[in-house]
C-alpha positions in Angstrom: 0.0 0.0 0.0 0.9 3.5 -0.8 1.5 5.8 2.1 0.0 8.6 0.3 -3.2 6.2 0.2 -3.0 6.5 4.4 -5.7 8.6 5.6 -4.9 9.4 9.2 -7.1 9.0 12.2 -9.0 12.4 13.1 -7.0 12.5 16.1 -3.9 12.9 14.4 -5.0 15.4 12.1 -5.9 17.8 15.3 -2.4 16.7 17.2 -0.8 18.1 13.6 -2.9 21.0 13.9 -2.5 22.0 17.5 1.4 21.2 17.2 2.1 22.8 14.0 0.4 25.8 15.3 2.0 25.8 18.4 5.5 26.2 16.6 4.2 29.1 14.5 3.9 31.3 17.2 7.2 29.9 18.7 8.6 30.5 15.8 7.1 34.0 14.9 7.6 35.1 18.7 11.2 34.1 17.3 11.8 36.3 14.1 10.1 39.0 16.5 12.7 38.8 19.1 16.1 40.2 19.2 17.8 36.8 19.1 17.9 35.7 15.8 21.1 36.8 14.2 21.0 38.6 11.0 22.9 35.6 8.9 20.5 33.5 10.0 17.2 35.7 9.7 16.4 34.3 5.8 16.7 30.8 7.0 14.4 31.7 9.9 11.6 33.1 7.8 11.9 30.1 5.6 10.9 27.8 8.5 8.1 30.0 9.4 7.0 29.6 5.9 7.2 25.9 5.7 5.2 25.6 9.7 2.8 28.1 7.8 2.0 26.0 4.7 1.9 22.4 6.8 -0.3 23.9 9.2 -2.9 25.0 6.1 -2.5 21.8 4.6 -3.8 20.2 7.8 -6.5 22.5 8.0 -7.7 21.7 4.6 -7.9 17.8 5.7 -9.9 18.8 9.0 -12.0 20.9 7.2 -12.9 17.8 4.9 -13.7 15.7 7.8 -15.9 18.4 9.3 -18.1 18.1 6.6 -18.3 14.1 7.2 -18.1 14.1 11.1 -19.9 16.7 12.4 -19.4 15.4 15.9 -16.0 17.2 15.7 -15.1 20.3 17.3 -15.4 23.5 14.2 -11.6 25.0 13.7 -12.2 27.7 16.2 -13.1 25.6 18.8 -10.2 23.7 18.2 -7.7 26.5 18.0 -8.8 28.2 20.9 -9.6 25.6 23.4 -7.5 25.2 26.4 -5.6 21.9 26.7 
């Protein structure tokens, strides 16, 4: 079998989710801080970029099982719950 033919469970689409989002604002709170040396400030965004674009791809897949499992919590319940 495939491995792009692997749907994951629901649960691990919200663990991505939460934990992709979780290291965008680490990583923004980053790039916003004085610590990031200038060399490395390109390579920095770059990340952020990547975290950014994995984190929408996720969203895409959860908003595909919200529309079959309507059971589940709606993005903004998800995002802003306390865990």
């Amino acid at each position: 079998m495939s491995i792009s033919k692997v749907s994951p469970s629901n649960n691990a689409v919200i663990y991505a989710i939460l934990a992709i989002n979780s290291e965008v604002a680490l990583q923004r709170d980053y790039l916003a801080s004085d610590e990031v040396p200038d060399e490395d400030r390109d390579n920095e965004n770059e990340i952020l970029e990547e975290l950014e674009q994995a984190f929408m791809e996720f969203v895409d897949i959860y908003k595909l099982r919200l529309k079959q499992d309507k059971t589940l919590p709606t993005l903004d319940e998800l995002l802003n719950s306390q865990l």
